[in-house]
PDB file of N, CA, C, O and CB in Angstrom:
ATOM      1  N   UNK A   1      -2.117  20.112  -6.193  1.00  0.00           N
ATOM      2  CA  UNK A   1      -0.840  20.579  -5.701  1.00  0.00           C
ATOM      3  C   UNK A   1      -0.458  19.833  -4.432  1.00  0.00           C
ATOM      4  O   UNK A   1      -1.267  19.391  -3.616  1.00  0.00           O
ATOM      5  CB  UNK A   1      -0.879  22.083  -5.448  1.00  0.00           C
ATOM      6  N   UNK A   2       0.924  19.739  -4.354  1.00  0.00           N
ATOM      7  CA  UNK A   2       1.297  18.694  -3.109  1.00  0.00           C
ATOM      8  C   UNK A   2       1.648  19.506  -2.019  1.00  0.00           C
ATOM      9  O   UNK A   2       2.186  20.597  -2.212  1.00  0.00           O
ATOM     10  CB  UNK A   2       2.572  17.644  -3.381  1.00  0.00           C
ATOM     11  N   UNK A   3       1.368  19.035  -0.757  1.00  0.00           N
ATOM     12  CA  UNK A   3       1.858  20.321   0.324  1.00  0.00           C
ATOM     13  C   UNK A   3       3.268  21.022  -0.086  1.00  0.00           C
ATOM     14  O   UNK A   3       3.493  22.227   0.022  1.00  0.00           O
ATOM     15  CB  UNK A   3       2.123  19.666   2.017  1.00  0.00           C
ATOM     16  N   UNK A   4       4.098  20.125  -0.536  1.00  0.00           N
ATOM     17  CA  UNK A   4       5.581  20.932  -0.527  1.00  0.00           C
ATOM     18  C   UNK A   4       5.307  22.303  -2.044  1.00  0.00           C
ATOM     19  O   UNK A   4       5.915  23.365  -2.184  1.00  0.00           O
ATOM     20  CB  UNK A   4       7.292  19.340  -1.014  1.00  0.00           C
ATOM     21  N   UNK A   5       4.882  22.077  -2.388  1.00  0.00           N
ATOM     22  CA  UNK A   5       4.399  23.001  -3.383  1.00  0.00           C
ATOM     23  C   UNK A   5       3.800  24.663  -2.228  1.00  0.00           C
ATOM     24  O   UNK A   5       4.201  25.822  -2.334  1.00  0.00           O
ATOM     25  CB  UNK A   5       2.863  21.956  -4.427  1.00  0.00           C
ATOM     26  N   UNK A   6       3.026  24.230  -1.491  1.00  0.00           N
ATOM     27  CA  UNK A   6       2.367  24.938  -0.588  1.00  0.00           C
ATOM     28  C   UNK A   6       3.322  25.469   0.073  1.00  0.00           C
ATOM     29  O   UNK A   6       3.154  26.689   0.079  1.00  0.00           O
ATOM     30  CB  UNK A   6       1.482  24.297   0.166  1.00  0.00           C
ATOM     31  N   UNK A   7       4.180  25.187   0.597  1.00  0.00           N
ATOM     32  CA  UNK A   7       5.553  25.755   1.082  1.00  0.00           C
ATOM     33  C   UNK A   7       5.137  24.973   2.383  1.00  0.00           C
ATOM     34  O   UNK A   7       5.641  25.479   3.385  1.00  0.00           O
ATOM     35  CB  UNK A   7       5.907  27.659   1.141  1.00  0.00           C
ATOM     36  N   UNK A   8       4.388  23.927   2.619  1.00  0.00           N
ATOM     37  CA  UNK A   8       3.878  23.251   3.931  1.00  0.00           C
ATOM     38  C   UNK A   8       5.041  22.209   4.427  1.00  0.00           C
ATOM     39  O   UNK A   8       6.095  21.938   3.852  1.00  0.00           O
ATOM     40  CB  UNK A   8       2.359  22.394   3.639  1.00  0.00           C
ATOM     41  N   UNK A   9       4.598  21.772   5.510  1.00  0.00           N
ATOM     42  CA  UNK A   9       6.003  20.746   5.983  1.00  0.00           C
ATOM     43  C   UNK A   9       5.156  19.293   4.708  1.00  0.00           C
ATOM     44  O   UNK A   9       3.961  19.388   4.429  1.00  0.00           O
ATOM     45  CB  UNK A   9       6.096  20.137   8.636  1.00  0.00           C
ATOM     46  N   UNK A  10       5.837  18.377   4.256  1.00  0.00           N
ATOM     47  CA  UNK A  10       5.248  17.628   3.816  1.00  0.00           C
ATOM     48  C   UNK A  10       5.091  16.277   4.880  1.00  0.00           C
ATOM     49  O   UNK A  10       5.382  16.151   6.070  1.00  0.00           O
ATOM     50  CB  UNK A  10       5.810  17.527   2.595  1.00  0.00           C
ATOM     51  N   UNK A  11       4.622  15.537   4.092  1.00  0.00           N
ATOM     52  CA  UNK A  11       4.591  13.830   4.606  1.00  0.00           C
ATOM     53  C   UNK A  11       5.020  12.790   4.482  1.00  0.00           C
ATOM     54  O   UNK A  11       5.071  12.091   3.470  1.00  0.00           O
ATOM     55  CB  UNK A  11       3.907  13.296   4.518  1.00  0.00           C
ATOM     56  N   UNK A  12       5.408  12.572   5.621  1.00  0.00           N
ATOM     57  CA  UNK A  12       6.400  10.607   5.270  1.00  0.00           C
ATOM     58  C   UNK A  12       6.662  10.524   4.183  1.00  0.00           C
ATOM     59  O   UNK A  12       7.702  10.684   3.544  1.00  0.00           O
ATOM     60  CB  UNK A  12       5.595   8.961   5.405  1.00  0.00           C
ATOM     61  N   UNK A  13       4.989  10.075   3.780  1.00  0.00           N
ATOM     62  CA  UNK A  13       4.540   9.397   2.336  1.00  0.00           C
ATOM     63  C   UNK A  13       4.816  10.163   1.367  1.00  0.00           C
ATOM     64  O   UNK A  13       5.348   9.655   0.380  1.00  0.00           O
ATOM     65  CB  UNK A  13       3.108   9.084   2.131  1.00  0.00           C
ATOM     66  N   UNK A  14       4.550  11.493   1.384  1.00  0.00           N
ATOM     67  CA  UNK A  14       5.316  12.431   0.222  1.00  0.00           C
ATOM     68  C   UNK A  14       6.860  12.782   0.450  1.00  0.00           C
ATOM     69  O   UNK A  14       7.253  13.264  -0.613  1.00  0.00           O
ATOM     70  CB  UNK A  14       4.554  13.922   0.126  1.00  0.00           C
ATOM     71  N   UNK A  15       7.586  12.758   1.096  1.00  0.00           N
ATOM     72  CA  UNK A  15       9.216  12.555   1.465  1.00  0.00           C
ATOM     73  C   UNK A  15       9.291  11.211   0.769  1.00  0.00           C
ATOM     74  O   UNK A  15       9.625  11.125  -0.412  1.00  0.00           O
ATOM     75  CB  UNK A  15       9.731  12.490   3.318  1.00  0.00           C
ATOM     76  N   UNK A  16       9.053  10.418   1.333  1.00  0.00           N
ATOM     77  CA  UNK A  16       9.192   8.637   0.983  1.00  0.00           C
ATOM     78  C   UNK A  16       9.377   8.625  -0.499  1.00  0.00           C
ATOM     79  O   UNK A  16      10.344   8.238  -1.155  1.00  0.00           O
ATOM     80  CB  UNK A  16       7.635   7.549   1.396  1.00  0.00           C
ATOM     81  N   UNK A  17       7.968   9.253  -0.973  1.00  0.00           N
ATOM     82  CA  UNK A  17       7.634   9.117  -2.684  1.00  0.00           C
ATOM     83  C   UNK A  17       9.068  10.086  -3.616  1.00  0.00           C
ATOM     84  O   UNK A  17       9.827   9.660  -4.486  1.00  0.00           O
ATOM     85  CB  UNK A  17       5.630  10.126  -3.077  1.00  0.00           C
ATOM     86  N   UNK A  18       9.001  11.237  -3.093  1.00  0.00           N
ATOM     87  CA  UNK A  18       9.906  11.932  -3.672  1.00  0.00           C
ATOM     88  C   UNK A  18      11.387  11.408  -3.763  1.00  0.00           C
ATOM     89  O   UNK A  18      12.108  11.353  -4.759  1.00  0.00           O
ATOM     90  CB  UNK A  18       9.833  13.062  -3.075  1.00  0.00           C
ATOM     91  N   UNK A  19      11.663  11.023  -2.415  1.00  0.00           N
ATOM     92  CA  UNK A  19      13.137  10.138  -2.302  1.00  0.00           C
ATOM     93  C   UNK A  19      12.941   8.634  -3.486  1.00  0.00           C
ATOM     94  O   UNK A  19      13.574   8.427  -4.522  1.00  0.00           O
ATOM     95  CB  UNK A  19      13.371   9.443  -0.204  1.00  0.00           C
ATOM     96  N   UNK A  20      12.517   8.304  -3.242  1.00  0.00           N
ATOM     97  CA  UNK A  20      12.287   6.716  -4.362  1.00  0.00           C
ATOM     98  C   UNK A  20      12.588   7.290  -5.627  1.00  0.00           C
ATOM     99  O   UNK A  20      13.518   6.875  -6.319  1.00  0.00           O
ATOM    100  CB  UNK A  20      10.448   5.869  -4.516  1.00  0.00           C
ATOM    101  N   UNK A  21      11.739   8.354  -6.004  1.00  0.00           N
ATOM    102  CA  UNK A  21      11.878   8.722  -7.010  1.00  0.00           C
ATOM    103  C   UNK A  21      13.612   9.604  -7.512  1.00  0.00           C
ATOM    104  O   UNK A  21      14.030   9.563  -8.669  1.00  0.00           O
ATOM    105  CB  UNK A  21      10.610   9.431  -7.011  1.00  0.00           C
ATOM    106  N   UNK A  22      14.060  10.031  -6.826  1.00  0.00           N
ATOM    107  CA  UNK A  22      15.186  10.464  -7.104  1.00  0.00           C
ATOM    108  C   UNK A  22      16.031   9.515  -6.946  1.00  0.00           C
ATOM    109  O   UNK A  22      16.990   9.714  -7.692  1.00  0.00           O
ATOM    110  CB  UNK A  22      15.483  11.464  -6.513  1.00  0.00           C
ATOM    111  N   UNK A  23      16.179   8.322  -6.173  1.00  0.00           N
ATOM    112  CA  UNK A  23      16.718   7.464  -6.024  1.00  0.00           C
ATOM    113  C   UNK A  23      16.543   6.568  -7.618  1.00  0.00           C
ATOM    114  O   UNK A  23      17.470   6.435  -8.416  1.00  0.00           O
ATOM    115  CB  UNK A  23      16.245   6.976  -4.709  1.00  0.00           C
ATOM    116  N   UNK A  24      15.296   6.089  -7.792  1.00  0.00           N
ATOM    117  CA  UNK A  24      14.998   5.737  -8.826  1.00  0.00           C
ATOM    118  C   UNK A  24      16.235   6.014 -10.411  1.00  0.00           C
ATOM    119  O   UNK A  24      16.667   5.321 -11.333  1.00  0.00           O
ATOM    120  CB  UNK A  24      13.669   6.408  -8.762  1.00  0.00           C
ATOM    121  N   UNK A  25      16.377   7.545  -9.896  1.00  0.00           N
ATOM    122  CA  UNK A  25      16.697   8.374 -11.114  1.00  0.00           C
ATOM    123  C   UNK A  25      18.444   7.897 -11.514  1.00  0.00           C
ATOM    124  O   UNK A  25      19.006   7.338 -12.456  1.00  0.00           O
ATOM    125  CB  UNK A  25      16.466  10.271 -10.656  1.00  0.00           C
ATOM    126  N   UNK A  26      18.782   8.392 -10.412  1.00  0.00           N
ATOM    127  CA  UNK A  26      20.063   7.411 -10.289  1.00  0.00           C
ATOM    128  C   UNK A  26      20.663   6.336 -10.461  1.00  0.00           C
ATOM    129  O   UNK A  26      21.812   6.179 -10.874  1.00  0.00           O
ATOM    130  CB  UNK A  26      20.290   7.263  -9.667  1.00  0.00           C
ATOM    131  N   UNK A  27      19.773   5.430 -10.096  1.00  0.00           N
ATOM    132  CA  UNK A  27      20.269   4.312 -10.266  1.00  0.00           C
ATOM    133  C   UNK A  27      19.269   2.991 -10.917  1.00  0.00           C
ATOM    134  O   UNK A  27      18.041   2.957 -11.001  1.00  0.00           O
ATOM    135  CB  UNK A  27      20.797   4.104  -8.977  1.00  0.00           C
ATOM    136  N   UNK A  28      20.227   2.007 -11.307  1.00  0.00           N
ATOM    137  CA  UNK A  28      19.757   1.282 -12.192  1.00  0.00           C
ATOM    138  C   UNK A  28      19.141  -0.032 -11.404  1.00  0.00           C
ATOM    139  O   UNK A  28      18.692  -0.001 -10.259  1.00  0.00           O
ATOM    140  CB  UNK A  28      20.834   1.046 -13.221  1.00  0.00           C
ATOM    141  N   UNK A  29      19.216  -1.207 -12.268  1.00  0.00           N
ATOM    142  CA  UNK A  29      18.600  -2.254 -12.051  1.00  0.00           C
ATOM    143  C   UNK A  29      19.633  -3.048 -11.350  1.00  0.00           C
ATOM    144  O   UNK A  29      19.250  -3.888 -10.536  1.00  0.00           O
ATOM    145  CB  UNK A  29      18.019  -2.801 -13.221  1.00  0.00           C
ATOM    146  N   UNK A  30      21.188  -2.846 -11.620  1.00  0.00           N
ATOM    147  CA  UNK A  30      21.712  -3.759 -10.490  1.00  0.00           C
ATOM    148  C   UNK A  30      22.318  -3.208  -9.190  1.00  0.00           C
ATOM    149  O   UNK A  30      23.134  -3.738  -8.436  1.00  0.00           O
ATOM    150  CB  UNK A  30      22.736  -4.577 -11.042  1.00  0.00           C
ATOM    151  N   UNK A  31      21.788  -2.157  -9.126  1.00  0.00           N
ATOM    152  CA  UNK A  31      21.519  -1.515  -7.458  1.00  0.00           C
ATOM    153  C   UNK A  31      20.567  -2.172  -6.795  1.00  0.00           C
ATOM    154  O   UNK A  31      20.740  -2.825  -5.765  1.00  0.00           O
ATOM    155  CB  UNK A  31      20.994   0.027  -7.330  1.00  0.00           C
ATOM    156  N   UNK A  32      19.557  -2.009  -7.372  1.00  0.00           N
ATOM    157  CA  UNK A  32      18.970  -2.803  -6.348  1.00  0.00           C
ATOM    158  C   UNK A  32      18.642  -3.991  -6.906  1.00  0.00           C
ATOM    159  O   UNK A  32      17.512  -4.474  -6.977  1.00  0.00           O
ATOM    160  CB  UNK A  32      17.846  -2.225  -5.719  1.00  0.00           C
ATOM    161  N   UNK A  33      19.713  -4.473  -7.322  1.00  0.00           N
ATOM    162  CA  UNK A  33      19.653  -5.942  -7.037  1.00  0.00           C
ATOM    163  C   UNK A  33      21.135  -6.227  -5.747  1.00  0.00           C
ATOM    164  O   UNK A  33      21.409  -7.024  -4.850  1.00  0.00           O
ATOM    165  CB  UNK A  33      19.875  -6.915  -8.851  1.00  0.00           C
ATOM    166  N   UNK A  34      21.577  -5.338  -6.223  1.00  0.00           N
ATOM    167  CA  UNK A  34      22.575  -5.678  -5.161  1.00  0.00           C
ATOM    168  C   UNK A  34      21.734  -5.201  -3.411  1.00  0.00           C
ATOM    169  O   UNK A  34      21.521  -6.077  -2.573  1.00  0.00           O
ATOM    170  CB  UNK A  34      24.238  -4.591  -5.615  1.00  0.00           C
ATOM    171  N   UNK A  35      21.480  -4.155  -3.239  1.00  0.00           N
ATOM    172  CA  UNK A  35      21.225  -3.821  -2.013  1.00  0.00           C
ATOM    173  C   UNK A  35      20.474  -5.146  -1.425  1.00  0.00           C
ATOM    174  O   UNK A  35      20.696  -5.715  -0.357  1.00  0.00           O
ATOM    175  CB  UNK A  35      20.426  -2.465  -1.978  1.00  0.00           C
ATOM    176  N   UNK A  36      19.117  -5.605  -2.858  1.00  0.00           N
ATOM    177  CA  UNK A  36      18.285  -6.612  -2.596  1.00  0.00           C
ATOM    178  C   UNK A  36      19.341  -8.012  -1.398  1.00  0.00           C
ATOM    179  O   UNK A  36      19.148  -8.464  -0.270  1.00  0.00           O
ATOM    180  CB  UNK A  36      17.730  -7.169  -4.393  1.00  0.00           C
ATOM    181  N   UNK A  37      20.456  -8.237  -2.517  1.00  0.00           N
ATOM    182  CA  UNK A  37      21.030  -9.477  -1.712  1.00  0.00           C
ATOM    183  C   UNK A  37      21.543  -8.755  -0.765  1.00  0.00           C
ATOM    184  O   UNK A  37      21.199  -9.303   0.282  1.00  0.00           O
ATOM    185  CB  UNK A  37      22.101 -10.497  -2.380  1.00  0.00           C
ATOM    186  N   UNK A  38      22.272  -7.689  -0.492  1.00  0.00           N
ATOM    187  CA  UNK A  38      22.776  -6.938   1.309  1.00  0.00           C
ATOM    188  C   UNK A  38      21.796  -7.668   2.227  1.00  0.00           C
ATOM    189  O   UNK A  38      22.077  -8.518   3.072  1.00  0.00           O
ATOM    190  CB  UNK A  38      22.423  -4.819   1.622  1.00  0.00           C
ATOM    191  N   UNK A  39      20.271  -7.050   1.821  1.00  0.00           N
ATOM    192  CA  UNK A  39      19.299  -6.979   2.685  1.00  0.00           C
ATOM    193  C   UNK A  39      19.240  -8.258   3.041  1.00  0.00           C
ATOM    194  O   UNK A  39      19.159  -8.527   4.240  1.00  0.00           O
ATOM    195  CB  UNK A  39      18.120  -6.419   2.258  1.00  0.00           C
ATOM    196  N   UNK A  40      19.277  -9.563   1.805  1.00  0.00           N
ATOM    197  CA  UNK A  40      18.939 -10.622   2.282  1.00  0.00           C
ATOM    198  C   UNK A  40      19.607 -11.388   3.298  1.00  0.00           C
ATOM    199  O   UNK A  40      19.138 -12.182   4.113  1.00  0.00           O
ATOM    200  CB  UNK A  40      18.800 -11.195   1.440  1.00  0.00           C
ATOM    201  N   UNK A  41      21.307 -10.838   3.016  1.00  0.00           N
ATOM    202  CA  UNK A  41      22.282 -11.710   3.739  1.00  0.00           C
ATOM    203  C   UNK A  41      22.085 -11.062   5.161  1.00  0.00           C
ATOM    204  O   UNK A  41      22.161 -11.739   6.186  1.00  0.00           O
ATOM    205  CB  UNK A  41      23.939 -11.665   3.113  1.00  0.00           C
ATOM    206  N   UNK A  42      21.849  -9.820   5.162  1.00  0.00           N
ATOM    207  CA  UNK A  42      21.736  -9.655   6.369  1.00  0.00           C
ATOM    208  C   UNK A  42      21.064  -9.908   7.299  1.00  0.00           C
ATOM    209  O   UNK A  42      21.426 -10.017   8.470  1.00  0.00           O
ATOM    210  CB  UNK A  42      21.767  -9.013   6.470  1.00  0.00           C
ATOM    211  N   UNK A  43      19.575 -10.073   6.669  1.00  0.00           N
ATOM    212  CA  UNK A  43      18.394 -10.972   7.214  1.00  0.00           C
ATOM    213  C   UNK A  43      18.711 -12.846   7.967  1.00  0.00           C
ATOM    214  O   UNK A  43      18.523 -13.463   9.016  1.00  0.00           O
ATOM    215  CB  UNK A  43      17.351 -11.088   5.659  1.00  0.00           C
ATOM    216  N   UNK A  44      19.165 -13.020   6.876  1.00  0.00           N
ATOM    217  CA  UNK A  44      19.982 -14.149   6.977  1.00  0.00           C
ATOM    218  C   UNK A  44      20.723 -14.758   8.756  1.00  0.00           C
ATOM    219  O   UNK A  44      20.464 -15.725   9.473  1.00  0.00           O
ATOM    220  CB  UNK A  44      21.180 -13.658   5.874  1.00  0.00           C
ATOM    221  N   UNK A  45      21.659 -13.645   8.865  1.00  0.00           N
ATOM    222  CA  UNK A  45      22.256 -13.830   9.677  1.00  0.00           C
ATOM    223  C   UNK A  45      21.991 -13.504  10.794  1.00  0.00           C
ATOM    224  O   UNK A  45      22.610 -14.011  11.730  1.00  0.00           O
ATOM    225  CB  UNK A  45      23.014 -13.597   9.450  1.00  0.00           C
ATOM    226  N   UNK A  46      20.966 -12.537  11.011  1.00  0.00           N
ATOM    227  CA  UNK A  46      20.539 -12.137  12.051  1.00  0.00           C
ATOM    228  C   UNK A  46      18.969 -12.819  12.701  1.00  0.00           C
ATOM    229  O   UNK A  46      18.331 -12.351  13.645  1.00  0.00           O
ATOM    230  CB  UNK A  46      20.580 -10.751  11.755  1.00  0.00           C
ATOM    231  N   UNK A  47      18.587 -14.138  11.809  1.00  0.00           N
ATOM    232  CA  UNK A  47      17.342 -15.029  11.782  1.00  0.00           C
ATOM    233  C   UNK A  47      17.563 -16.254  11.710  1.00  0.00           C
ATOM    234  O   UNK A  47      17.980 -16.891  10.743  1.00  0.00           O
ATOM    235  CB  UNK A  47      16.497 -14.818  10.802  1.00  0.00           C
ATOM    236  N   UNK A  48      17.349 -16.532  12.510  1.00  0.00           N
ATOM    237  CA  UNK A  48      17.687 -18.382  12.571  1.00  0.00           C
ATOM    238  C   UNK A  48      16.737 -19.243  11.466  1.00  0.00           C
ATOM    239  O   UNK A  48      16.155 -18.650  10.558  1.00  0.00           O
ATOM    240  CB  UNK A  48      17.171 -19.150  14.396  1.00  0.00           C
ATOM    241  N   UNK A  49      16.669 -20.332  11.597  1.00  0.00           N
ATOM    242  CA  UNK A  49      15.963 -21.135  10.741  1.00  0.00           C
ATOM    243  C   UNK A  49      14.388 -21.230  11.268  1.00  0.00           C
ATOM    244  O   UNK A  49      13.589 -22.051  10.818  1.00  0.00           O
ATOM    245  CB  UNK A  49      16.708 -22.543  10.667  1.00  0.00           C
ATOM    246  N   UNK A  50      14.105 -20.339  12.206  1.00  0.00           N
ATOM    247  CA  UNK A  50      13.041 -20.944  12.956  1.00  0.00           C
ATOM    248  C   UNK A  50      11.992 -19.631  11.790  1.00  0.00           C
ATOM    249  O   UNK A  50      10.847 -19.809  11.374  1.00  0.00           O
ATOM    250  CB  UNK A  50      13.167 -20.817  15.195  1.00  0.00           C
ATOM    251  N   UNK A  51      12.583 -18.832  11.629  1.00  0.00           N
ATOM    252  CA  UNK A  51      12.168 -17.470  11.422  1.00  0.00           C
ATOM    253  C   UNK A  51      12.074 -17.662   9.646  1.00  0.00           C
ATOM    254  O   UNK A  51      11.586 -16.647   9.149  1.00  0.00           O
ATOM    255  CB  UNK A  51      13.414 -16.174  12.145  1.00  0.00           C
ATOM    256  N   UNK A  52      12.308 -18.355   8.971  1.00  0.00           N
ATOM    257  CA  UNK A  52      12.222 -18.499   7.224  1.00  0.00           C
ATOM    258  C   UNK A  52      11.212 -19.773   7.042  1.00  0.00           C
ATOM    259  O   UNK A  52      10.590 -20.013   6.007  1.00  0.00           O
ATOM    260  CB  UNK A  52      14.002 -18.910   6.350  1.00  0.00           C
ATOM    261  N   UNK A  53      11.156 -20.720   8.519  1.00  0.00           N
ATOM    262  CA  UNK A  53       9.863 -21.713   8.255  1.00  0.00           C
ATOM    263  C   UNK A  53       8.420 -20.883   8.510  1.00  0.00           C
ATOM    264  O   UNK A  53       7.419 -20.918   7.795  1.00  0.00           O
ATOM    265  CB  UNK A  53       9.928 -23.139   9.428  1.00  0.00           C
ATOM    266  N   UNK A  54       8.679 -19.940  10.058  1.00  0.00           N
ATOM    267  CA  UNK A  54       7.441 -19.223   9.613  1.00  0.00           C
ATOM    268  C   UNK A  54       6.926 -18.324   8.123  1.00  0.00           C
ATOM    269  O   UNK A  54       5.817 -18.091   7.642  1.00  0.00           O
ATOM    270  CB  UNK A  54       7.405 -18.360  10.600  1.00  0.00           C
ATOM    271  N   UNK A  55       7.865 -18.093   7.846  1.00  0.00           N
ATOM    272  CA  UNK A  55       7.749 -17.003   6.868  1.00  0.00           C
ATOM    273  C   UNK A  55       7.155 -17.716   5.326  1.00  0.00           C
ATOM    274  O   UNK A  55       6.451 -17.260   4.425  1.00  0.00           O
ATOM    275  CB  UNK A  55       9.390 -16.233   6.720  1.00  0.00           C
ATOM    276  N   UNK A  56       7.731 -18.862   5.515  1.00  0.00           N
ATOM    277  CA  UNK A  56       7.081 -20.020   4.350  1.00  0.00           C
ATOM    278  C   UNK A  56       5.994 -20.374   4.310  1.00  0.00           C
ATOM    279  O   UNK A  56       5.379 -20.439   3.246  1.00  0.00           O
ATOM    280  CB  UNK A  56       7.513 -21.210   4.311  1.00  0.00           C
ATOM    281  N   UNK A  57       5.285 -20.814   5.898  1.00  0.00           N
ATOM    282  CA  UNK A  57       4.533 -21.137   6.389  1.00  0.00           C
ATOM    283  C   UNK A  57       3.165 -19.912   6.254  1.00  0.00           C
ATOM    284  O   UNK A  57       1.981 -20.171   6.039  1.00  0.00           O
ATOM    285  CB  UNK A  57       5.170 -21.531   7.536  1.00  0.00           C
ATOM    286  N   UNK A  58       3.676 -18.810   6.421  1.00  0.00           N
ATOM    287  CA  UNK A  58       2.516 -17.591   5.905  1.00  0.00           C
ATOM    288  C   UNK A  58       2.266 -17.390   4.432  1.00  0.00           C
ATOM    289  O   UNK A  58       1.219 -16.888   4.022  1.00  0.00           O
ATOM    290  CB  UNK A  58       2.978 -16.087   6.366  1.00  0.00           C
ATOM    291  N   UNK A  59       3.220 -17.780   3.661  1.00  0.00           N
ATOM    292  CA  UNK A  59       3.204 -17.218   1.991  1.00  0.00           C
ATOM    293  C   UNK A  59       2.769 -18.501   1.401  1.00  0.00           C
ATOM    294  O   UNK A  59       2.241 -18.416   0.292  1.00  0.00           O
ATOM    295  CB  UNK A  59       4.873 -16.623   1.208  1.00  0.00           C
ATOM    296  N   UNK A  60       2.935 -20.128   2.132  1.00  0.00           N
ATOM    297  CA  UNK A  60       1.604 -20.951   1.558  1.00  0.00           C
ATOM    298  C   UNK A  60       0.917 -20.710   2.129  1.00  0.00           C
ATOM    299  O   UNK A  60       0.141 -20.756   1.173  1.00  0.00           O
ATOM    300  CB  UNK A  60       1.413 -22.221   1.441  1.00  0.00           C
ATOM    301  N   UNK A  61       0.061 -20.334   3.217  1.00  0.00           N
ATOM    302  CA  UNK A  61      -1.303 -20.464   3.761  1.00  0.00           C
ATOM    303  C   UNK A  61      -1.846 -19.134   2.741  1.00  0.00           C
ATOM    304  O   UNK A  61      -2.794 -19.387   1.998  1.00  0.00           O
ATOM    305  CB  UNK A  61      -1.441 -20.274   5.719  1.00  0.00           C
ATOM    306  N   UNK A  62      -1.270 -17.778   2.707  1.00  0.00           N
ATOM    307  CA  UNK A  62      -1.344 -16.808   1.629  1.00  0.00           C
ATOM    308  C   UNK A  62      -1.641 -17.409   0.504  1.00  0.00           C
ATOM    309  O   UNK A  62      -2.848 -17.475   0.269  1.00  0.00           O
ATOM    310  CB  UNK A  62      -0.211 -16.069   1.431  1.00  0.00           C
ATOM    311  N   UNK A  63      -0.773 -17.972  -0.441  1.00  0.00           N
ATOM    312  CA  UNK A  63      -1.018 -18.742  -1.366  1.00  0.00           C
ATOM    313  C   UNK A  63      -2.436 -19.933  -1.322  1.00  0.00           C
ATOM    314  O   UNK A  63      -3.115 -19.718  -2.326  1.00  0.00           O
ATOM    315  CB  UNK A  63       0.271 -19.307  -1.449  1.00  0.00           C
ATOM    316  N   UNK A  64      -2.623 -20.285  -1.062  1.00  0.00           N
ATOM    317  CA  UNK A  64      -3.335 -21.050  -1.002  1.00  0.00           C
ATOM    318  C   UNK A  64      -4.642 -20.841  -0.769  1.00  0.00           C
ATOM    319  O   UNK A  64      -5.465 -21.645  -1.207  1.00  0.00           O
ATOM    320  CB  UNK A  64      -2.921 -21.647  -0.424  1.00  0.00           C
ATOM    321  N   UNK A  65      -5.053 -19.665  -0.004  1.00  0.00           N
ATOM    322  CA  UNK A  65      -6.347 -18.839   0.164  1.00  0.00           C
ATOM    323  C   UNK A  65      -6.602 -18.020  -0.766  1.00  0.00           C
ATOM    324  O   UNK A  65      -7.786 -17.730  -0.937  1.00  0.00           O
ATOM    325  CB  UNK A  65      -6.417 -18.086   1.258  1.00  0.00           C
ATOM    326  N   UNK A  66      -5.458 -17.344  -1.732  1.00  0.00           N
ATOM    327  CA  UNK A  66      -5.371 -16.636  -3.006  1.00  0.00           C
ATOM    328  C   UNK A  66      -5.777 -17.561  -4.195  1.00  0.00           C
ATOM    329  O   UNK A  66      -5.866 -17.117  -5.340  1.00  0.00           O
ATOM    330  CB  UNK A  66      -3.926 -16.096  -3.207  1.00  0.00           C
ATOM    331  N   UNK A  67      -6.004 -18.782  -3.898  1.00  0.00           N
ATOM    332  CA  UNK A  67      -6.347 -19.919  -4.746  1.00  0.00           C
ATOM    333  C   UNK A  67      -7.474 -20.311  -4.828  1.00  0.00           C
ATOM    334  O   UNK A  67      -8.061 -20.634  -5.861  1.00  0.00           O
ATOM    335  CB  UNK A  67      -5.793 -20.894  -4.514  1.00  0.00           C
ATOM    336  N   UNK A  68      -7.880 -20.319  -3.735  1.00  0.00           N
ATOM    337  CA  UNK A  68      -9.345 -20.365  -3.722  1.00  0.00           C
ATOM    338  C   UNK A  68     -10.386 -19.633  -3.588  1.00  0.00           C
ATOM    339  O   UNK A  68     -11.593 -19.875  -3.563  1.00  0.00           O
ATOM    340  CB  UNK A  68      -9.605 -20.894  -3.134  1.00  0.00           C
ATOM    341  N   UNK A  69      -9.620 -18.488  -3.485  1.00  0.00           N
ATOM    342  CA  UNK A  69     -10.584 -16.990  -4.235  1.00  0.00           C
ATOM    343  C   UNK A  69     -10.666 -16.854  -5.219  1.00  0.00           C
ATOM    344  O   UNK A  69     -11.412 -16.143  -5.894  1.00  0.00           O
ATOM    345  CB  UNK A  69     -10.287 -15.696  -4.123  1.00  0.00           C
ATOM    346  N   UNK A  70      -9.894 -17.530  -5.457  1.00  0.00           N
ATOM    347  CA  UNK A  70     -10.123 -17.359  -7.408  1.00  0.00           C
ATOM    348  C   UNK A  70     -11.020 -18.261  -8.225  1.00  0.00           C
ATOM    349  O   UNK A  70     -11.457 -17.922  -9.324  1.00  0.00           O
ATOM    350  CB  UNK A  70      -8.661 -17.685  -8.285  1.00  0.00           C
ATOM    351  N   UNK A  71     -11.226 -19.185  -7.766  1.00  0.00           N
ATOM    352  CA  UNK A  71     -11.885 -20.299  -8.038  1.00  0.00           C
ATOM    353  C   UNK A  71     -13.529 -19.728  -8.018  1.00  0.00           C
ATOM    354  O   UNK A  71     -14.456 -20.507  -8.236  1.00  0.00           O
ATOM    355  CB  UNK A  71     -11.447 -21.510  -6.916  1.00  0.00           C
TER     356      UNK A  71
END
């Protein structure tokens, strides 16, 4: 049983989960594809170029250590 069942205050993580999920329920696949690009453009504009080389720069070094764990 989940605290909110308990009549308890719940948690983030159980608020969080429950909202996704009703959110989920609602809506489809080009919601969040749309919000997806909001988020991006907004990222975008508020991050210079300095801020998408680091970010490249972590997801090959990521990549690349994920490569040779596998090996």
């Amino acid at each position: 049983m989940t605290n909110h069942e308990h009549k308890e205050k719940m948690t983030r993580e159980e608020a969080g989960r429950m909202g996704g999920k009703a959110t989920a329920k609602k809506h489809d696949k080009e919601f969040y594809k749309e919000i997806g690009k909001k988020g991006g453009e907004a990222t975008s504009q508020s991050h210079g170029k300095e801020f998408y080389e680091e970010i490249g720069q972590k997801g090959g070094f990521a990549n690349a250590e994920h490569k040779r764990e596998s090996k």
